[in-house]
C-alpha positions, 0 to 999 in steps of 0.5 A: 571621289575619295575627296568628295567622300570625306568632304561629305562625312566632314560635312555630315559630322560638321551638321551633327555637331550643329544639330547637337549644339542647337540641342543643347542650346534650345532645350530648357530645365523642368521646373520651367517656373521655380517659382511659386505660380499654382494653378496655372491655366493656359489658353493660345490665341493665335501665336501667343500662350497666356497663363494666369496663377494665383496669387491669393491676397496679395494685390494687385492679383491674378497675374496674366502671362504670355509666352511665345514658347511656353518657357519664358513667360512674360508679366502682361498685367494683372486682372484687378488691382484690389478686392474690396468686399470686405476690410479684411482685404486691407489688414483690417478687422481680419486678413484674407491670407491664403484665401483671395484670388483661386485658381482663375480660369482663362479663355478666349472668346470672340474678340476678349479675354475672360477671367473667372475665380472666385475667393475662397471665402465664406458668405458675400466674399465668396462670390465669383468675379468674371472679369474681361479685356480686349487685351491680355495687358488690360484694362480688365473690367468686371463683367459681373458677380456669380455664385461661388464656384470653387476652382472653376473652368469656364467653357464657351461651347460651338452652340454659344452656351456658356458653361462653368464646371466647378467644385468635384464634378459639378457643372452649370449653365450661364446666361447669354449675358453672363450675368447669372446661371441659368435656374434649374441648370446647376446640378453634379455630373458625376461622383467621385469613384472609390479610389478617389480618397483625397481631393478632386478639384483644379476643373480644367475643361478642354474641348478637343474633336468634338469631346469634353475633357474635364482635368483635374487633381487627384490626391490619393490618402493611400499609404505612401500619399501622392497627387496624379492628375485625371481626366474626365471625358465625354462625348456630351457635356452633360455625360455620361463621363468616364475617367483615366489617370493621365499622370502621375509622377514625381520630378527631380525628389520633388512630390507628384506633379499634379494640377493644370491644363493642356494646350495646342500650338499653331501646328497642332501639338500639345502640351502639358503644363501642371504645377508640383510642390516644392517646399517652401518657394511654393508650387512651381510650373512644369512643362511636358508632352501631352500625347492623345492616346486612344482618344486621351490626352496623356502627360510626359514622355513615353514611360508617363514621366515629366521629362527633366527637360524640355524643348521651347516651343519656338527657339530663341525666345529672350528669357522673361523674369518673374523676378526682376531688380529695381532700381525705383527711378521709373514713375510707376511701380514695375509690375513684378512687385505686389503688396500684401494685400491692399495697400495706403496709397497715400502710405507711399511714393515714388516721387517724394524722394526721385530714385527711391521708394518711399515707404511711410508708416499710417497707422499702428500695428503690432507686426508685421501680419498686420502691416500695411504697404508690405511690398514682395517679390517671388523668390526663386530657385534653386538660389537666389539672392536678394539686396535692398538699400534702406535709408533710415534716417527718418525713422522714429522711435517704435517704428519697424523697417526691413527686409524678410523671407515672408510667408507664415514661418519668416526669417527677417531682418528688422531695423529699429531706432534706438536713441542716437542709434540703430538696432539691427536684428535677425528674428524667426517669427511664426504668426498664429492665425484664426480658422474664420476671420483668419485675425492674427491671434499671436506671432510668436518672434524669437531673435537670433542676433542684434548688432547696432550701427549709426550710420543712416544706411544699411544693405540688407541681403537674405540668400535662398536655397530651394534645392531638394532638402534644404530650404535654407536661408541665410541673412546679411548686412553690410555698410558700404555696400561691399562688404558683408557680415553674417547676422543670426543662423541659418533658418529652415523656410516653410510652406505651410497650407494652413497660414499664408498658403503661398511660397516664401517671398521677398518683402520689404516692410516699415511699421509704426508700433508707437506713432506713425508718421515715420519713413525708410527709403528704398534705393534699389532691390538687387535680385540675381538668382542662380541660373539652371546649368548649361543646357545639355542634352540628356 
Protein backbone atom coordinates (compact mmCIF):
# COMPACT_ATOMS: atom_id res chain seq x y z
CA UNK A 1 0.00 0.00 0.00
CA UNK A 2 3.04 2.27 1.09
CA UNK A 3 4.48 1.45 -2.42
CA UNK A 4 1.19 2.13 -4.47
CA UNK A 5 1.13 5.65 -2.12
CA UNK A 6 4.35 6.84 -3.22
CA UNK A 7 4.04 5.70 -6.72
CA UNK A 8 1.25 7.85 -6.88
CA UNK A 9 2.49 11.13 -5.38
CA UNK A 10 5.74 10.29 -7.99
CA UNK A 11 3.42 9.79 -10.32
CA UNK A 12 1.21 13.19 -9.19
CA UNK A 13 4.51 15.09 -8.95
CA UNK A 14 5.90 13.57 -12.52
CA UNK A 15 2.24 15.16 -13.90
CA UNK A 16 2.85 18.69 -12.34
CA UNK A 17 6.32 18.64 -13.66
CA UNK A 18 4.77 17.98 -17.14
CA UNK A 19 1.82 20.41 -16.81
CA UNK A 20 4.36 23.28 -15.72
CA UNK A 21 6.67 22.26 -18.44
CA UNK A 22 3.75 22.53 -21.42
CA UNK A 23 3.04 25.87 -19.18
CA UNK A 24 6.21 27.30 -19.91
CA UNK A 25 6.52 26.04 -23.05
CA UNK A 26 3.07 26.98 -24.57
CA UNK A 27 2.82 30.50 -23.14
CA UNK A 28 4.00 33.47 -25.53
CA UNK A 29 5.28 37.33 -24.75
CA UNK A 30 3.04 40.36 -25.07
CA UNK A 31 3.60 42.21 -27.73
CA UNK A 32 2.72 39.07 -29.99
CA UNK A 33 3.95 41.33 -33.06
CA UNK A 34 7.03 43.62 -32.13
CA UNK A 35 6.33 44.94 -35.21
CA UNK A 36 4.81 47.79 -36.77
CA UNK A 37 0.85 46.06 -37.77
CA UNK A 38 -1.67 49.17 -36.72
CA UNK A 39 -4.83 48.76 -36.75
CA UNK A 40 -5.55 45.26 -36.87
CA UNK A 41 -8.67 43.91 -37.45
CA UNK A 42 -9.39 40.32 -37.05
CA UNK A 43 -12.30 38.13 -38.25
CA UNK A 44 -12.41 33.63 -37.86
CA UNK A 45 -13.51 31.54 -40.40
CA UNK A 46 -13.78 28.09 -39.35
CA UNK A 47 -10.45 27.16 -37.61
CA UNK A 48 -8.20 29.67 -39.23
CA UNK A 49 -7.97 33.84 -37.57
CA UNK A 50 -7.11 36.25 -40.29
CA UNK A 51 -5.54 39.80 -39.77
CA UNK A 52 -5.33 42.49 -42.14
CA UNK A 53 -3.06 46.05 -40.77
CA UNK A 54 -1.70 49.05 -42.42
CA UNK A 55 0.81 49.51 -44.32
CA UNK A 56 -0.04 53.18 -45.86
CA UNK A 57 1.99 53.93 -49.00
CA UNK A 58 3.85 51.20 -49.27
CA UNK A 59 3.14 48.78 -52.00
CA UNK A 60 2.24 46.19 -52.47
CA UNK A 61 -0.40 46.98 -49.49
CA UNK A 62 -2.84 45.72 -46.64
CA UNK A 63 -1.02 42.68 -45.77
CA UNK A 64 -3.60 39.60 -44.84
CA UNK A 65 -2.64 37.20 -42.29
CA UNK A 66 -3.60 34.01 -40.96
CA UNK A 67 -3.32 32.29 -37.80
CA UNK A 68 -3.88 29.22 -36.38
CA UNK A 69 -3.63 30.52 -32.87
CA UNK A 70 -3.79 34.03 -32.78
CA UNK A 71 0.32 34.07 -31.92
CA UNK A 72 2.16 33.15 -35.06
CA UNK A 73 0.83 34.92 -37.93
CA UNK A 74 1.51 34.05 -41.20
CA UNK A 75 1.91 36.46 -44.45
CA UNK A 76 -1.20 34.92 -46.95
CA UNK A 77 -1.21 38.01 -49.46
CA UNK A 78 -1.87 41.22 -50.03
CA UNK A 79 -5.34 42.88 -50.94
CA UNK A 80 -3.59 45.13 -54.02
CA UNK A 81 -0.58 45.23 -55.42
CA UNK A 82 -0.83 49.36 -56.45
CA UNK A 83 -3.06 52.55 -55.87
CA UNK A 84 -3.10 54.44 -59.03
CA UNK A 85 -5.28 57.53 -58.41
CA UNK A 86 -2.86 59.79 -58.78
CA UNK A 87 1.10 59.89 -59.60
CA UNK A 88 1.83 60.66 -56.13
CA UNK A 89 1.58 57.07 -55.56
CA UNK A 90 4.85 56.52 -57.67
CA UNK A 91 6.93 59.39 -55.99
CA UNK A 92 5.91 61.46 -58.54
CA UNK A 93 4.37 65.36 -58.53
CA UNK A 94 4.10 64.45 -54.72
CA UNK A 95 4.24 61.53 -52.01
CA UNK A 96 1.51 59.70 -50.41
CA UNK A 97 3.83 59.07 -47.04
CA UNK A 98 1.84 58.33 -44.16
CA UNK A 99 -1.61 58.29 -46.07
CA UNK A 100 -2.50 55.50 -48.28
CA UNK A 101 -3.86 52.30 -47.46
CA UNK A 102 -6.18 52.79 -43.42
CA UNK A 103 -7.07 50.92 -40.93
CA UNK A 104 -9.08 48.29 -43.60
CA UNK A 105 -11.85 46.41 -42.32
CA UNK A 106 -12.30 42.23 -42.93
CA UNK A 107 -15.10 40.24 -43.22
CA UNK A 108 -16.61 37.21 -44.31
CA UNK A 109 -19.56 36.54 -46.01
CA UNK A 110 -21.40 33.81 -47.64
CA UNK A 111 -18.36 32.01 -49.36
CA UNK A 112 -15.75 35.50 -49.87
CA UNK A 113 -13.60 37.56 -48.33
CA UNK A 114 -14.25 41.37 -48.16
CA UNK A 115 -11.82 44.23 -47.54
CA UNK A 116 -12.92 47.94 -47.07
CA UNK A 117 -10.45 51.22 -46.51
CA UNK A 118 -10.33 54.02 -47.65
CA UNK A 119 -6.81 56.22 -48.25
CA UNK A 120 -6.51 59.16 -46.01
CA UNK A 121 -6.63 61.53 -48.78
CA UNK A 122 -8.38 64.74 -49.88
CA UNK A 123 -10.86 64.75 -53.06
CA UNK A 124 -10.98 61.73 -55.84
CA UNK A 125 -7.97 59.97 -53.49
CA UNK A 126 -10.22 59.58 -50.68
CA UNK A 127 -12.57 57.27 -52.06
CA UNK A 128 -13.20 54.14 -50.41
CA UNK A 129 -12.15 50.58 -52.20
CA UNK A 130 -13.96 47.49 -51.18
CA UNK A 131 -12.13 44.62 -52.58
CA UNK A 132 -13.04 40.62 -52.14
CA UNK A 133 -11.50 37.09 -52.64
CA UNK A 134 -12.78 33.67 -52.58
CA UNK A 135 -9.51 33.03 -50.98
CA UNK A 136 -7.60 35.13 -48.23
CA UNK A 137 -4.34 34.39 -50.29
CA UNK A 138 -6.13 36.09 -53.29
CA UNK A 139 -6.80 37.10 -56.14
CA UNK A 140 -8.27 40.10 -54.65
CA UNK A 141 -10.64 42.02 -57.01
CA UNK A 142 -12.23 45.66 -56.76
CA UNK A 143 -15.58 45.31 -56.14
CA UNK A 144 -16.30 48.65 -56.35
CA UNK A 145 -15.41 52.73 -55.15
CA UNK A 146 -17.28 54.15 -52.22
CA UNK A 147 -17.48 57.57 -50.64
CA UNK A 148 -14.67 57.87 -48.02
CA UNK A 149 -15.27 56.33 -44.74
CA UNK A 150 -12.50 57.06 -42.27
CA UNK A 151 -11.27 53.85 -40.39
CA UNK A 152 -14.46 51.97 -41.44
CA UNK A 153 -15.88 48.52 -40.03
CA UNK A 154 -18.14 46.79 -42.39
CA UNK A 155 -20.98 44.95 -41.22
CA UNK A 156 -23.06 42.25 -43.26
CA UNK A 157 -26.40 41.91 -40.83
CA UNK A 158 -28.59 38.39 -40.39
CA UNK A 159 -31.43 40.44 -42.47
CA UNK A 160 -28.81 40.99 -45.41
CA UNK A 161 -28.31 44.76 -45.11
CA UNK A 162 -24.92 45.71 -45.61
CA UNK A 163 -23.69 48.55 -43.12
CA UNK A 164 -20.50 50.54 -42.68
CA UNK A 165 -19.84 52.37 -39.45
CA UNK A 166 -17.37 55.05 -39.97
CA UNK A 167 -15.60 58.17 -38.69
CA UNK A 168 -16.82 59.29 -34.93
CA UNK A 169 -20.03 57.42 -34.58
CA UNK A 170 -21.52 57.64 -37.95
CA UNK A 171 -23.29 54.68 -39.84
CA UNK A 172 -24.56 54.14 -43.46
CA UNK A 173 -26.54 51.55 -45.47
CA UNK A 174 -24.78 50.00 -48.68
CA UNK A 175 -26.86 48.59 -51.56
CA UNK A 176 -27.59 45.16 -52.30
CA UNK A 177 -24.83 45.08 -54.94
CA UNK A 178 -22.31 47.32 -52.75
CA UNK A 179 -22.09 49.58 -55.41
CA UNK A 180 -23.24 52.54 -53.41
CA UNK A 181 -24.80 53.77 -50.17
CA UNK A 182 -28.25 53.90 -49.82
CA UNK A 183 -29.77 57.87 -50.32
CA UNK A 184 -30.89 59.13 -47.34
CA UNK A 185 -29.13 56.41 -45.19
CA UNK A 186 -26.21 58.00 -44.08
CA UNK A 187 -26.38 59.86 -41.16
CA UNK A 188 -24.12 60.03 -37.13
CA UNK A 189 -25.50 57.42 -34.45
CA UNK A 190 -24.28 59.44 -31.68
CA UNK A 191 -21.73 62.13 -30.37
CA UNK A 192 -19.16 61.82 -28.51
CA UNK A 193 -19.53 62.35 -24.69
CA UNK A 194 -17.86 65.41 -22.63
CA UNK A 195 -14.93 62.94 -21.34
CA UNK A 196 -14.05 62.10 -24.96
CA UNK A 197 -11.42 65.16 -25.29
CA UNK A 198 -8.97 63.54 -27.83
CA UNK A 199 -9.61 61.17 -30.88
CA UNK A 200 -12.66 58.50 -31.27
CA UNK A 201 -12.35 56.38 -34.35
CA UNK A 202 -10.74 52.78 -35.17
CA UNK A 203 -14.82 51.69 -35.94
CA UNK A 204 -14.67 47.89 -35.10
CA UNK A 205 -18.45 46.72 -35.27
CA UNK A 206 -19.11 42.92 -33.72
CA UNK A 207 -22.52 41.42 -33.57
CA UNK A 208 -22.62 39.19 -30.74
CA UNK A 209 -26.28 37.59 -29.01
CA UNK A 210 -28.26 39.77 -31.09
CA UNK A 211 -26.48 43.16 -29.88
CA UNK A 212 -24.28 45.70 -31.84
CA UNK A 213 -20.78 46.45 -30.54
CA UNK A 214 -19.40 49.14 -31.95
CA UNK A 215 -15.31 49.47 -30.43
CA UNK A 216 -13.17 52.03 -30.90
CA UNK A 217 -10.07 54.13 -29.66
CA UNK A 218 -10.36 56.96 -26.94
CA UNK A 219 -7.53 59.24 -26.61
CA UNK A 220 -8.17 61.33 -23.46
CA UNK A 221 -6.24 65.13 -23.67
CA UNK A 222 -6.67 64.84 -19.85
CA UNK A 223 -3.40 65.73 -17.72
CA UNK A 224 -1.11 63.04 -17.97
CA UNK A 225 -2.57 61.87 -21.94
CA UNK A 226 -3.64 58.25 -22.46
CA UNK A 227 -5.27 56.15 -25.03
CA UNK A 228 -8.26 53.44 -23.79
CA UNK A 229 -10.52 51.60 -25.91
CA UNK A 230 -14.51 51.84 -25.75
CA UNK A 231 -17.11 50.31 -26.57
CA UNK A 232 -20.63 51.36 -28.00
CA UNK A 233 -23.37 48.86 -27.87
CA UNK A 234 -26.97 48.29 -28.75
CA UNK A 235 -29.62 46.39 -29.16
CA UNK A 236 -30.78 47.96 -32.55
CA UNK A 237 -27.96 49.05 -35.04
CA UNK A 238 -29.70 52.21 -35.47
CA UNK A 239 -29.40 52.79 -31.39
CA UNK A 240 -29.78 54.31 -28.93
CA UNK A 241 -26.20 53.39 -28.08
CA UNK A 242 -24.84 53.43 -24.81
CA UNK A 243 -20.71 53.37 -23.67
CA UNK A 244 -18.30 51.49 -21.43
CA UNK A 245 -14.50 51.77 -21.27
CA UNK A 246 -13.49 48.48 -21.70
CA UNK A 247 -9.59 48.98 -21.32
CA UNK A 248 -7.43 51.13 -20.49
CA UNK A 249 -3.72 49.85 -19.60
CA UNK A 250 -0.26 50.40 -20.22
CA UNK A 251 2.13 47.29 -21.12
CA UNK A 252 5.71 46.56 -20.05
CA UNK A 253 6.61 51.11 -19.93
CA UNK A 254 5.09 51.17 -22.98
CA UNK A 255 1.88 53.63 -23.59
CA UNK A 256 -2.11 52.69 -23.55
CA UNK A 257 -2.98 50.02 -25.54
CA UNK A 258 -5.75 50.93 -27.20
CA UNK A 259 -7.15 50.43 -31.05
CA UNK A 260 -8.38 46.85 -32.57
CA UNK A 261 -11.20 44.32 -32.57
CA UNK A 262 -12.33 41.02 -30.50
CA UNK A 263 -12.72 37.69 -31.66
CA UNK A 264 -14.28 34.15 -30.85
CA UNK A 265 -12.73 30.60 -31.23
CA UNK A 266 -14.37 27.58 -32.51
CA UNK A 267 -15.00 26.79 -28.68
CA UNK A 268 -16.45 30.14 -27.86
CA UNK A 269 -13.73 32.11 -26.23
CA UNK A 270 -12.74 35.32 -26.94
CA UNK A 271 -10.07 37.41 -27.33
CA UNK A 272 -8.92 40.63 -27.52
CA UNK A 273 -6.28 42.01 -30.10
CA UNK A 274 -5.26 45.84 -30.09
CA UNK A 275 -2.27 47.50 -31.05
CA UNK A 276 0.05 49.78 -28.55
CA UNK A 277 2.80 52.45 -29.37
CA UNK A 278 6.25 51.56 -29.09
CA UNK A 279 8.32 54.51 -30.22
CA UNK A 280 10.19 54.11 -33.20
CA UNK A 281 9.49 50.03 -34.43
CA UNK A 282 6.07 51.66 -34.57
CA UNK A 283 2.40 50.53 -33.19
CA UNK A 284 2.72 46.57 -32.21
CA UNK A 285 -0.03 43.77 -31.71
CA UNK A 286 -1.04 42.34 -28.40
CA UNK A 287 -3.03 39.89 -27.54
CA UNK A 288 -5.25 39.37 -24.44
CA UNK A 289 -8.91 37.93 -22.79
CA UNK A 290 -11.64 39.20 -23.63
CA UNK A 291 -14.42 38.64 -20.88
CA UNK A 292 -18.43 39.54 -21.25
CA UNK A 293 -19.23 40.95 -18.36
CA UNK A 294 -22.77 42.16 -17.77
CA UNK A 295 -23.33 41.93 -21.26
CA UNK A 296 -19.81 43.98 -22.24
CA UNK A 297 -16.79 42.39 -23.80
CA UNK A 298 -14.03 43.60 -21.29
CA UNK A 299 -9.99 43.23 -22.35
CA UNK A 300 -7.25 41.77 -20.07
CA UNK A 301 -6.93 39.76 -17.19
CA UNK A 302 -9.31 40.12 -13.89
CA UNK A 303 -7.71 43.50 -12.81
CA UNK A 304 -8.36 45.11 -16.58
CA UNK A 305 -4.46 44.80 -17.42
CA UNK A 306 -3.02 43.34 -20.86
CA UNK A 307 -1.45 40.35 -19.40
CA UNK A 308 2.77 40.23 -20.22
CA UNK A 309 1.84 36.63 -21.48
CA UNK A 310 -0.52 34.76 -23.01
CA UNK A 311 -1.28 31.13 -23.98
CA UNK A 312 -1.93 30.31 -28.05
CA UNK A 313 -4.97 29.38 -28.70
CA UNK A 314 -3.76 25.92 -30.00
CA UNK A 315 -0.39 24.78 -29.09
CA UNK A 316 2.32 23.98 -31.15
CA UNK A 317 1.83 26.13 -33.72
CA UNK A 318 5.49 26.87 -36.10
CA UNK A 319 6.58 30.23 -35.52
CA UNK A 320 5.61 32.78 -38.54
CA UNK A 321 8.05 35.60 -39.21
CA UNK A 322 7.04 38.79 -40.16
CA UNK A 323 10.37 39.29 -41.30
CA UNK A 324 12.24 36.76 -43.05
CA UNK A 325 16.08 36.72 -44.85
CA UNK A 326 16.58 36.31 -48.42
CA UNK A 327 18.64 35.05 -50.35
CA UNK A 328 17.06 36.30 -54.17
CA UNK A 329 17.69 32.91 -55.96
CA UNK A 330 13.48 32.42 -56.10
CA UNK A 331 11.53 33.72 -59.29
CA UNK A 332 9.41 36.09 -57.58
CA UNK A 333 9.92 38.40 -54.66
CA UNK A 334 8.99 36.86 -51.46
CA UNK A 335 6.06 38.51 -50.06
CA UNK A 336 7.57 39.81 -46.69
CA UNK A 337 9.19 42.52 -48.98
CA UNK A 338 7.11 46.06 -49.95
CA UNK A 339 8.37 48.82 -51.78
CA UNK A 340 8.17 52.45 -51.08
CA UNK A 341 5.29 53.27 -52.80
CA UNK A 342 4.93 51.89 -56.26
CA UNK A 343 7.41 50.66 -58.06
CA UNK A 344 9.44 50.76 -62.03
CA UNK A 345 9.16 47.53 -62.60
CA UNK A 346 11.14 47.36 -65.65
CA UNK A 347 13.86 49.32 -62.70
CA UNK A 348 14.45 45.77 -61.30
CA UNK A 349 15.10 42.09 -61.44
CA UNK A 350 15.52 38.79 -60.51
CA UNK A 351 16.84 37.47 -63.52
CA UNK A 352 19.13 39.49 -65.05
CA UNK A 353 21.64 38.66 -62.67
CA UNK A 354 20.12 34.57 -60.99
CA UNK A 355 20.87 34.85 -57.29
CA UNK A 356 20.74 38.35 -56.92
CA UNK A 357 18.60 41.33 -56.72
CA UNK A 358 19.19 43.80 -59.13
CA UNK A 359 18.21 47.38 -58.51
CA UNK A 360 18.46 49.84 -61.49
CA UNK A 361 18.39 53.63 -61.18
CA UNK A 362 15.40 55.20 -63.74
CA UNK A 363 15.43 58.25 -63.61
CA UNK A 364 16.92 61.04 -61.31
CA UNK A 365 16.12 62.09 -57.87
CA UNK A 366 17.36 64.25 -55.38
CA UNK A 367 17.01 61.80 -52.19
CA UNK A 368 16.07 59.16 -51.04
CA UNK A 369 12.27 60.42 -50.33
CA UNK A 370 11.95 60.83 -53.72
CA UNK A 371 13.67 57.39 -55.05
CA UNK A 372 11.71 54.87 -56.71
CA UNK A 373 12.31 50.95 -56.27
CA UNK A 374 13.22 51.49 -52.33
CA UNK A 375 12.61 47.77 -50.94
CA UNK A 376 11.79 47.55 -47.09
CA UNK A 377 11.18 44.98 -44.45
CA UNK A 378 9.84 45.58 -40.70
CA UNK A 379 12.00 45.71 -38.16
CA UNK A 380 11.40 44.05 -35.07
CA UNK A 381 12.22 44.11 -31.50
CA UNK A 382 13.27 43.99 -29.12
CA UNK A 383 16.67 43.53 -31.27
CA UNK A 384 17.13 42.75 -34.42
CA UNK A 385 19.86 42.89 -36.76
CA UNK A 386 19.86 43.06 -40.44
CA UNK A 387 22.81 42.52 -43.32
CA UNK A 388 22.59 42.98 -47.03
CA UNK A 389 25.55 41.98 -49.70
CA UNK A 390 25.85 44.69 -52.26
CA UNK A 391 27.74 44.33 -55.31
CA UNK A 392 28.58 47.76 -56.67
CA UNK A 393 30.82 47.61 -59.33
CA UNK A 394 28.12 49.04 -61.87
CA UNK A 395 27.46 52.01 -60.35
CA UNK A 396 28.30 55.35 -62.00
CA UNK A 397 29.13 58.45 -61.06
CA UNK A 398 26.13 60.32 -58.76
CA UNK A 399 24.59 57.37 -58.23
CA UNK A 400 23.56 56.43 -54.59
CA UNK A 401 23.33 52.62 -53.20
CA UNK A 402 22.59 51.30 -49.46
CA UNK A 403 20.98 50.16 -46.88
CA UNK A 404 19.15 52.60 -44.08
CA UNK A 405 16.81 52.39 -40.99
CA UNK A 406 14.03 54.35 -43.13
CA UNK A 407 11.29 56.23 -41.79
CA UNK A 408 11.07 60.47 -41.68
CA UNK A 409 14.45 60.41 -39.13
CA UNK A 410 16.78 57.73 -41.04
CA UNK A 411 20.03 56.40 -40.18
CA UNK A 412 21.62 55.22 -43.53
CA UNK A 413 24.36 53.91 -45.10
CA UNK A 414 24.92 55.30 -48.51
CA UNK A 415 27.79 54.11 -51.05
CA UNK A 416 28.97 56.11 -53.80
CA UNK A 417 31.50 56.31 -56.47
CA UNK A 418 34.07 58.14 -56.53
CA UNK A 419 36.60 58.04 -59.19
CA UNK A 420 38.57 54.59 -59.28
CA UNK A 421 36.96 54.14 -55.56
CA UNK A 422 34.04 54.04 -53.26
CA UNK A 423 32.95 56.49 -50.69
CA UNK A 424 31.11 54.82 -48.13
CA UNK A 425 29.16 57.00 -45.60
CA UNK A 426 26.72 57.10 -42.24
CA UNK A 427 24.47 59.90 -42.43
CA UNK A 428 21.15 61.00 -40.27
CA UNK A 429 18.60 62.60 -42.69
CA UNK A 430 15.14 64.06 -41.71
CA UNK A 431 12.86 64.87 -44.72
CA UNK A 432 10.65 67.97 -44.70
CA UNK A 433 7.32 67.21 -46.19
CA UNK A 434 4.35 69.69 -47.12
CA UNK A 435 0.77 69.49 -45.35
CA UNK A 436 -1.31 68.89 -48.81
CA UNK A 437 0.85 67.38 -51.49
CA UNK A 438 2.94 65.84 -48.91
CA UNK A 439 5.94 67.02 -51.74
CA UNK A 440 9.44 66.83 -50.16
CA UNK A 441 10.44 70.35 -49.47
CA UNK A 442 13.83 69.67 -48.09
CA UNK A 443 15.87 66.74 -46.47
CA UNK A 444 18.04 67.91 -43.98
CA UNK A 445 21.36 65.26 -44.28
CA UNK A 446 24.37 65.52 -41.77
CA UNK A 447 27.25 62.78 -42.05
CA UNK A 448 28.63 61.15 -39.31
CA UNK A 449 31.56 59.05 -40.68
CA UNK A 450 32.98 58.35 -44.39
CA UNK A 451 35.36 55.68 -44.86
CA UNK A 452 36.79 54.70 -48.91
CA UNK A 453 37.20 51.31 -50.14
CA UNK A 454 37.99 49.75 -53.81
CA UNK A 455 36.83 46.57 -53.79
CA UNK A 456 33.53 45.94 -55.56
CA UNK A 457 31.67 44.41 -52.41
CA UNK A 458 30.66 45.62 -49.39
CA UNK A 459 28.29 44.23 -46.47
CA UNK A 460 26.50 46.39 -44.78
CA UNK A 461 24.69 45.79 -41.53
CA UNK A 462 22.53 48.15 -38.96
CA UNK A 463 21.49 46.55 -35.58
CA UNK A 464 18.15 47.93 -33.76
CA UNK A 465 17.33 48.13 -30.10
CA UNK A 466 13.44 48.75 -29.37
CA UNK A 467 13.74 47.97 -25.99
CA UNK A 468 11.89 50.50 -23.20
CA UNK A 469 13.88 53.97 -23.67
CA UNK A 470 16.45 53.11 -26.32
CA UNK A 471 15.39 53.11 -29.76
CA UNK A 472 19.04 52.82 -30.77
CA UNK A 473 20.54 52.04 -33.74
CA UNK A 474 23.74 51.26 -34.77
CA UNK A 475 25.53 50.73 -38.50
CA UNK A 476 28.32 48.51 -39.75
CA UNK A 477 30.57 47.23 -42.46
CA UNK A 478 32.71 44.74 -43.30
CA UNK A 479 34.65 43.48 -46.37
CA UNK A 480 35.10 39.86 -46.14
CA UNK A 481 31.92 39.39 -44.70
CA UNK A 482 33.16 38.37 -41.31
CA UNK A 483 34.77 41.00 -39.77
CA UNK A 484 33.25 44.08 -38.92
CA UNK A 485 33.78 47.83 -38.16
CA UNK A 486 31.81 50.23 -36.78
CA UNK A 487 31.22 53.67 -38.87
CA UNK A 488 29.36 56.86 -37.40
CA UNK A 489 27.59 57.00 -33.80
CA UNK A 490 24.70 55.74 -32.39
CA UNK A 491 21.44 57.36 -33.93
CA UNK A 492 18.10 57.89 -31.86
CA UNK A 493 15.00 56.33 -34.26
CA UNK A 494 11.82 58.37 -34.34
CA UNK A 495 8.34 57.68 -34.93
CA UNK A 496 7.07 60.57 -36.13
CA UNK A 497 3.04 60.85 -37.03
CA UNK A 498 3.21 63.94 -38.69
CA UNK A 499 6.21 62.62 -41.68
CA UNK A 500 6.07 58.88 -42.64
CA UNK A 501 3.42 57.66 -39.97
CA UNK A 502 5.01 54.36 -39.78
CA UNK A 503 7.69 52.24 -37.55
CA UNK A 504 11.22 52.60 -38.79
CA UNK A 505 12.19 49.81 -41.61
CA UNK A 506 14.86 47.88 -43.28
CA UNK A 507 15.45 49.62 -46.84
CA UNK A 508 17.85 48.86 -49.42
CA UNK A 509 17.71 51.84 -52.13
CA UNK A 510 19.96 52.77 -55.43
CA UNK A 511 19.28 56.32 -56.99
CA UNK A 512 20.83 58.19 -59.60
CA UNK A 513 21.27 62.02 -58.78
CA UNK A 514 23.28 62.79 -62.18
CA UNK A 515 22.45 60.14 -65.01
CA UNK A 516 20.65 57.10 -64.68
CA UNK A 517 21.25 53.84 -66.25
CA UNK A 518 23.52 52.49 -63.03
CA UNK A 519 23.10 49.45 -60.77
CA UNK A 520 23.91 47.56 -57.52
CA UNK A 521 23.07 43.86 -56.95
CA UNK A 522 21.74 42.44 -54.12
CA UNK A 523 23.15 39.10 -52.99
CA UNK A 524 21.50 38.13 -49.96
CA UNK A 525 19.41 40.13 -46.74
CA UNK A 526 20.43 38.27 -43.61
CA UNK A 527 17.82 39.13 -40.75
CA UNK A 528 17.91 37.46 -37.24
CA UNK A 529 16.18 39.15 -34.69
CA UNK A 530 16.37 38.55 -30.80
CA UNK A 531 14.26 35.78 -29.81
CA UNK A 532 11.80 36.72 -26.56
CA UNK A 533 13.28 34.98 -23.24
CA UNK A 534 12.34 31.47 -22.61
CA UNK A 535 8.88 30.84 -22.02
CA UNK A 536 8.40 30.65 -18.35
CA UNK A 537 5.39 30.94 -16.44
CA UNK A 538 4.62 33.93 -14.33
Amino acid sequence: MRKKTIACMLGCLLCLHVTAQMEKFETHENPILWADTPDPDVIRVGDTFYMVTTTMHMAPGAPVMRSKDLVNWELASYVYDRLTDSPRYGLQQGTVYGRGQWATSLKYHKGKFYALFAPNEAGDMGRSYLYSADDAAGPWTLVSRLPHFHDCSLLFDDDGRVYVLYGTGRICELTTDLQGVVEGSDHQLFTAEADETGILEGSRMVKHNGRYYLLMISQVWAPGRYRREVCYRSDNIQGPYEKKVILQSPLKGFPHVGQGTIVDTEHGDWFGIIFQDRGAVGRVVTLMPCRWLDGWPMLGDEEGRVPDRMRPVRSGQPRQPITVSDDFSAPTLDLHWQWNHNPVDKAWSLGERPGWLRLRTSRIADNLYTAPNTLTQRMEGPRCSGVVKLDVSRLREGDRAGFCAFNGHSGVLTVEKKGKQFALTMSETVVHLSQKEKNVERVDETVRATVNFKQPQVWLRIDGDFTLNSDKATFWYSLDGQQWSRIGSDYQMRFDWQRLFMGTRYAVFCYATKRKGGYVDVESFSYQREEDRPSTAD
